[in-house]
C-alpha positions as CSV (number, residue, x, y, z in Angstrom):
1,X,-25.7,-2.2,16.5
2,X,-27.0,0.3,14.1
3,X,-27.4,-0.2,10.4
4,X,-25.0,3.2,10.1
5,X,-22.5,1.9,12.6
6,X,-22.4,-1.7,10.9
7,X,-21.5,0.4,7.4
8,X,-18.9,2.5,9.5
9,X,-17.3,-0.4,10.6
10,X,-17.4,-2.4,6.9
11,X,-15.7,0.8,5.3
12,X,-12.9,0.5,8.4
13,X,-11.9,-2.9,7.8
14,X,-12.2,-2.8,4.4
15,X,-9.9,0.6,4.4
16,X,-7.6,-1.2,6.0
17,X,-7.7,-4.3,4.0
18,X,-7.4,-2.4,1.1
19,X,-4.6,-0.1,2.1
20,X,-2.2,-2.4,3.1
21,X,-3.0,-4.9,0.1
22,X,-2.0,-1.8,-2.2
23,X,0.9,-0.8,-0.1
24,X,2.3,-4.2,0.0
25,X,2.2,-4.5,-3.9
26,X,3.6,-0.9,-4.1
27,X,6.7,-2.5,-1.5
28,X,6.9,-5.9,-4.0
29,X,7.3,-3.7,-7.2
30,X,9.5,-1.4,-5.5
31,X,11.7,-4.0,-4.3
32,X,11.4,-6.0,-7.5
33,X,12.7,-2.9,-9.9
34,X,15.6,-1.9,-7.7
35,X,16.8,-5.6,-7.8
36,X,16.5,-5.8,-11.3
37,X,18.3,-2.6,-11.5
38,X,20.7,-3.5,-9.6
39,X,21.7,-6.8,-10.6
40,X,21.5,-5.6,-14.3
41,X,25.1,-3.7,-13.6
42,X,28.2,-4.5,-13.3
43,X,28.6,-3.3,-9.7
44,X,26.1,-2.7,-7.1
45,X,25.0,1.1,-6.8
46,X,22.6,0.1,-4.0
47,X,23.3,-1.7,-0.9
48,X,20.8,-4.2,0.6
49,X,20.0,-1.8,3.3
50,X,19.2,1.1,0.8
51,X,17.1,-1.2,-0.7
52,X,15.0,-2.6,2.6
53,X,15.3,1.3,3.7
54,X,13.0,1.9,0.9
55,X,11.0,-0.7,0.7
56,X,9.5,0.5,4.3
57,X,9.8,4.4,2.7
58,X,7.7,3.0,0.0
59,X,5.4,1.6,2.4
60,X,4.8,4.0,5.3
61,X,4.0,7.0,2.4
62,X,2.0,4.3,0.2
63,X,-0.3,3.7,3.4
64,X,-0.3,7.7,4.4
65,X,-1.7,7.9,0.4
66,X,-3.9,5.2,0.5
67,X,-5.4,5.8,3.8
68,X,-6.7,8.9,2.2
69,X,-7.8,7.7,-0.8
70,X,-9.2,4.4,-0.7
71,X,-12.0,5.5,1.6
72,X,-13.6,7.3,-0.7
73,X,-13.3,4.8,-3.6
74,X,-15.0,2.0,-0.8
75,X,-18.0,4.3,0.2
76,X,-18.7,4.8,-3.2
77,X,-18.6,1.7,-3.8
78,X,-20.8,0.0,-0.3
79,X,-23.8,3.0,-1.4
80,X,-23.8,1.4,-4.7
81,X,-24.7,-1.9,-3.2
């Protein structure tokens, strides 16, 4: 394998790693914050279901972000090396 393909194939994994580290923290503050909102009321203004329906909106357009950005951040930062 090729010094170039090696580096292509770094930036991959570590796109991936990357992404879905940030996009799971996104999912655990999400989830956090509408729990706390919601048990800081009386009654519940959002059902479990609302809640684990956002926590995977949160994640599918956290990864669609990420995706995009975090390969950038990592290429900058593998050249640096």
């Amino acid at each position: 394998m090729s010094e170039n393909e090696n580096g292509d194939n770094k930036l991959g994994k570590y796109t991936v790693i990357a992404s879905l580290v940030s996009s799971l923290a996104l999912v655990g503050l999400f989830a956090s914050l509408s729990v706390a909102v919601n048990s800081s009321r009386g009654a519940e203004v959002y059902s479990k279901v609302d809640i684990i329906a956002g926590m995977a909106f949160v994640f599918v357009l956290s990864m669609i972000v990420s995706a995009s950005v975090w390969p950038t951040v990592i290429e900058n930062k593998l050249k640096m090396e």
